[in-house]
C-alpha atoms as an extended CHARMM CRD file, in Angstrom:
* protein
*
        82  EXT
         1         1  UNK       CA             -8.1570000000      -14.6590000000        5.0490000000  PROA      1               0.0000000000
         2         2  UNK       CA             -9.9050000000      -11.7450000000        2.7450000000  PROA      2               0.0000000000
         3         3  UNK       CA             -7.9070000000       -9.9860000000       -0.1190000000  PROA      3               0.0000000000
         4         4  UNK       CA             -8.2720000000       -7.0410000000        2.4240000000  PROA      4               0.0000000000
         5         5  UNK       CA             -6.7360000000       -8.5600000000        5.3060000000  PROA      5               0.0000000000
         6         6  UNK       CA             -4.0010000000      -10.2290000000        3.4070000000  PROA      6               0.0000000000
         7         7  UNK       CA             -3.2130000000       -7.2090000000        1.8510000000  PROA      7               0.0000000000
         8         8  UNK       CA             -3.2540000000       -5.2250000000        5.5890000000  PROA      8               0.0000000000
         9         9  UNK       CA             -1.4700000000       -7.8470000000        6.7720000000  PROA      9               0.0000000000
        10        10  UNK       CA              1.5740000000       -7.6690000000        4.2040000000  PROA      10              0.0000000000
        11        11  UNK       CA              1.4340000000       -3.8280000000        4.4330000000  PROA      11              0.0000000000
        12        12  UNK       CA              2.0070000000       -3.4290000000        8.0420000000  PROA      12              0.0000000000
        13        13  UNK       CA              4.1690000000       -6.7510000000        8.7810000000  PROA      13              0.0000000000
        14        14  UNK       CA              7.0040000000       -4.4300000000        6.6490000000  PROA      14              0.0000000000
        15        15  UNK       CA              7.3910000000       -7.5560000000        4.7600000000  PROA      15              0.0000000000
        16        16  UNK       CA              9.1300000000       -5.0480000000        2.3650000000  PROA      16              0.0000000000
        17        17  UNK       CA              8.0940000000       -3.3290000000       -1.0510000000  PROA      17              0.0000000000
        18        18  UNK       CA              4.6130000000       -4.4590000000       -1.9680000000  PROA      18              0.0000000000
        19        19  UNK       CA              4.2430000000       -3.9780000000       -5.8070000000  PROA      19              0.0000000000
        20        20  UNK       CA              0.4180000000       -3.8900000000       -6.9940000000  PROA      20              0.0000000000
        21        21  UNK       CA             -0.4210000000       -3.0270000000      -10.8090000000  PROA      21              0.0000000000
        22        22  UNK       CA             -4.1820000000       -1.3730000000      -11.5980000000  PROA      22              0.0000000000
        23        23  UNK       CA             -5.4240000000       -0.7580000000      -15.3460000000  PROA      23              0.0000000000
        24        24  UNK       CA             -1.9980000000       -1.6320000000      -16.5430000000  PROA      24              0.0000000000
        25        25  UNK       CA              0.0540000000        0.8260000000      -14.0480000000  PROA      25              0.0000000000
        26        26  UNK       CA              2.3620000000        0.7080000000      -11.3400000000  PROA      26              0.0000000000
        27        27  UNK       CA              2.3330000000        1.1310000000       -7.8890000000  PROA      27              0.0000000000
        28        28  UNK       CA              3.8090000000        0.4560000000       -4.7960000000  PROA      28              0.0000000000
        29        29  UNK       CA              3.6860000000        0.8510000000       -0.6040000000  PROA      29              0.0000000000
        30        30  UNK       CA              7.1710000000        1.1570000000        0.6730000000  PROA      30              0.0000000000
        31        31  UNK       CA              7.2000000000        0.7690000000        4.5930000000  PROA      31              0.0000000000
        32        32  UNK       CA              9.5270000000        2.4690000000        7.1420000000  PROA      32              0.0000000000
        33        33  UNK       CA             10.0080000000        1.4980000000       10.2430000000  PROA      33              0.0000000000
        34        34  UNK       CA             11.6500000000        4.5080000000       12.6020000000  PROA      34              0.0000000000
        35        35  UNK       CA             14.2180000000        4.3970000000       15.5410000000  PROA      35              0.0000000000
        36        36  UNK       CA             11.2100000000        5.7830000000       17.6110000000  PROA      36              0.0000000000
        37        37  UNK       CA              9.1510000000        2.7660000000       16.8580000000  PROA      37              0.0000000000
        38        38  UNK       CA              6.6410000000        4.4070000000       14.8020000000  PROA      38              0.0000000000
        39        39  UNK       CA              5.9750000000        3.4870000000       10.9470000000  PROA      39              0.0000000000
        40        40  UNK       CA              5.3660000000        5.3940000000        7.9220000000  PROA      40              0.0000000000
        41        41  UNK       CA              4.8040000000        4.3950000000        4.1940000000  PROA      41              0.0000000000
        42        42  UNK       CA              4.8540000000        6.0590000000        1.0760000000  PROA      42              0.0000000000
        43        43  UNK       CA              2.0900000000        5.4690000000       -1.0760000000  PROA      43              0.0000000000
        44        44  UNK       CA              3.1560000000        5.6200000000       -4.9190000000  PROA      44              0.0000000000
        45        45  UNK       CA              1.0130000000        5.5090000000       -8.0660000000  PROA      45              0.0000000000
        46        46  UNK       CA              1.4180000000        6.5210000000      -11.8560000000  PROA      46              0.0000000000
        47        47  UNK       CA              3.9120000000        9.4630000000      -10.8520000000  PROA      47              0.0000000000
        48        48  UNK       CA              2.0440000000       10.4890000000       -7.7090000000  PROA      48              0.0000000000
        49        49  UNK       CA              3.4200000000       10.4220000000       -4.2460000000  PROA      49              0.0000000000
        50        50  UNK       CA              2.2730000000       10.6740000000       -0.6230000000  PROA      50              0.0000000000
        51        51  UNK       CA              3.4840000000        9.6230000000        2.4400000000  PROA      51              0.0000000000
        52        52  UNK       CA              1.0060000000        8.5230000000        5.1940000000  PROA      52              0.0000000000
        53        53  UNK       CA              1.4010000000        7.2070000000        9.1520000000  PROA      53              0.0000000000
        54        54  UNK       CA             -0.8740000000        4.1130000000        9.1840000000  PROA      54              0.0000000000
        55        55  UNK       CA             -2.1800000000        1.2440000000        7.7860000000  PROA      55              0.0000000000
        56        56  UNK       CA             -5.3600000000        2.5160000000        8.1480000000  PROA      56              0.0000000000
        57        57  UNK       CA             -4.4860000000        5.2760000000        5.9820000000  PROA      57              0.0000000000
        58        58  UNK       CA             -2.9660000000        3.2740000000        3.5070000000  PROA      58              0.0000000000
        59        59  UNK       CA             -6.3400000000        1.0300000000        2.7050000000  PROA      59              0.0000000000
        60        60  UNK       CA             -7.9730000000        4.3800000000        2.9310000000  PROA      60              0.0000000000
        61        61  UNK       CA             -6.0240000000        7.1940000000        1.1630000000  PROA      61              0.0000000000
        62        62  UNK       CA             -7.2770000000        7.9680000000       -2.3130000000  PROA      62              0.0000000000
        63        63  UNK       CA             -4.1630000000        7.5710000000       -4.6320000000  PROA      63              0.0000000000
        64        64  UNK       CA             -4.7860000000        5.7000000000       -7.5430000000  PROA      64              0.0000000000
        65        65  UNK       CA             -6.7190000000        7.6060000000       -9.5950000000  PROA      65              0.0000000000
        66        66  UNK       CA             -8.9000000000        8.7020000000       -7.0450000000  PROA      66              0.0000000000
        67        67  UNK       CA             -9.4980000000        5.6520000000       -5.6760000000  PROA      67              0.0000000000
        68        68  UNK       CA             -8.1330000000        3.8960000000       -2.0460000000  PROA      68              0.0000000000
        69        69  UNK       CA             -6.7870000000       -0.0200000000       -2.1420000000  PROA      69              0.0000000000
        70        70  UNK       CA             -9.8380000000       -0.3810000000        0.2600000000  PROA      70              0.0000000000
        71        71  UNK       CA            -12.1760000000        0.0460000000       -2.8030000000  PROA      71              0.0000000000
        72        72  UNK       CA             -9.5520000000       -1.5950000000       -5.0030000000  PROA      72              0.0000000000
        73        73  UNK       CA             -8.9040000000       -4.4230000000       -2.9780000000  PROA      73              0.0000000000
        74        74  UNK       CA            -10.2950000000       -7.1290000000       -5.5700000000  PROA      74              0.0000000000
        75        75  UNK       CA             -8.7850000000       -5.0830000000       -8.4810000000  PROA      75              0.0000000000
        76        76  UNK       CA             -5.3220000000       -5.0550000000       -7.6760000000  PROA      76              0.0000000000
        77        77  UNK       CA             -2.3150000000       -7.7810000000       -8.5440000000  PROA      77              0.0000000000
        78        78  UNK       CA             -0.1300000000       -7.6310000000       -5.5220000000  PROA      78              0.0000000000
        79        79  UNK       CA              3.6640000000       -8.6750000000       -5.1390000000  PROA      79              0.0000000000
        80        80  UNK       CA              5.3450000000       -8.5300000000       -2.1500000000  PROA      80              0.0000000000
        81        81  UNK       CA              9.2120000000       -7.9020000000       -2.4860000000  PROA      81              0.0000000000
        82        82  UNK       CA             11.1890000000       -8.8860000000        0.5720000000  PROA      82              0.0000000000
């Protein structure tokens, strides 16, 4: 399995937090799962906030410093917390 699918798959199981550090900082996806049956996940990074509505826009959304954990995906330390 690639770094990218592992880290897709993590992300949208709702495993819990998933901690990742880049260039010494922290971040973190924090997935909700809603009464509705739809998810959402906020995206945090070095102080910065946004909350998305897929895992498409997780790997995609450009929120560490500029950047998306697509592009990152070989740069990043990842810990998942359950």
């Amino acid at each position: 399995m690639s770094v990218i699918d592992l880290l897709k798959k993590k992300v949208k199981d709702c495993y819990g937090l998933v901690e990742f550090t880049y260039q010494g900082k922290d971040g973190n996806i924090d997935p909700y799962f809603h009464e509705d049956g739809t998810y959402s996940y906020l995206l945090y990074f070095d102080g910065y906030e946004k909350m998305v509505y897929s895992i498409e826009d997780v790997m995609n959304t450009r929120f560490i410093l500029g950047k998306s954990l697509y592009v990152l995906k070989n740069d990043v330390d990842l810990k998942v917390i359950d």
